[in-house]
N, C-alpha and C positions, 0 to 999 in steps of 0.2 A: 447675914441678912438674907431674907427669903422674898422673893416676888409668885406671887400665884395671878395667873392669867394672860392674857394674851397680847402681844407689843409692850413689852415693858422696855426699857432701856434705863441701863445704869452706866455709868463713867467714873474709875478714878482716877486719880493724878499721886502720885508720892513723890518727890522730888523734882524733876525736872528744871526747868531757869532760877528755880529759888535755892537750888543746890540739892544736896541728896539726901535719902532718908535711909538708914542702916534697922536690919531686923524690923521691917512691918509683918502684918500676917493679913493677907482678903481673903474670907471667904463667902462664897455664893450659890444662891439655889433659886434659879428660875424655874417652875412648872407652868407651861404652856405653850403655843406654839406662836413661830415669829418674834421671837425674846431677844437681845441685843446685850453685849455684856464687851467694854471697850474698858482697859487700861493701862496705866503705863506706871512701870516702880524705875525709881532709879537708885542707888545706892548697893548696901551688899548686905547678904546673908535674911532677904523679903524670900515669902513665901504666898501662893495665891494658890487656890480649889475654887474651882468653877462645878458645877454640876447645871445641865442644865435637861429637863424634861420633854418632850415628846418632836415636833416637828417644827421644821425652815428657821432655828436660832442658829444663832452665832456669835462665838467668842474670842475679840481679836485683842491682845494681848500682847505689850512685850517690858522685858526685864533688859535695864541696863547695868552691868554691876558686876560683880563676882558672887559666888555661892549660892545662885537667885535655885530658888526651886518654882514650878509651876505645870498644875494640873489640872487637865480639863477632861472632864466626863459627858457626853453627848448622847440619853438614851429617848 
């Protein structure tokens, strides 16, 4: 999923109180400044790519699980 502009905000959710999700994959590509990218995987073997474009975003993130991979690129 790609966002182009400025204040976007996205949120996922993978498991969490409804139990867990095993092998999802997010990935993401915000361009612009002030962008907002929040999620949370729970199970084992998710994978998440963030990229996100120019100035004051951020990407708060966390994996609960085993084998979680996750990468965030901030240019």
């Amino acid at each position: 999923v790609s966002q182009d502009g400025d204040f976007n905000m996205v949120r996922l959710t993978i498991g969490g109180r409804s139990g867990t999700g095993d092998r999802n994959l997010f990935a993401f590509e915000q361009d612009g400044s002030g962008n907002t990218i929040a999620g949370r995987q729970d199970g084992n073997g998710n994978e998440a790519a963030i990229r996100q474009v120019s100035s004051g975003n951020s990407a708060f993130f966390f994996q609960v699980g085993g084998m979680n991979v996750i990468a965030v690129r901030q240019i």
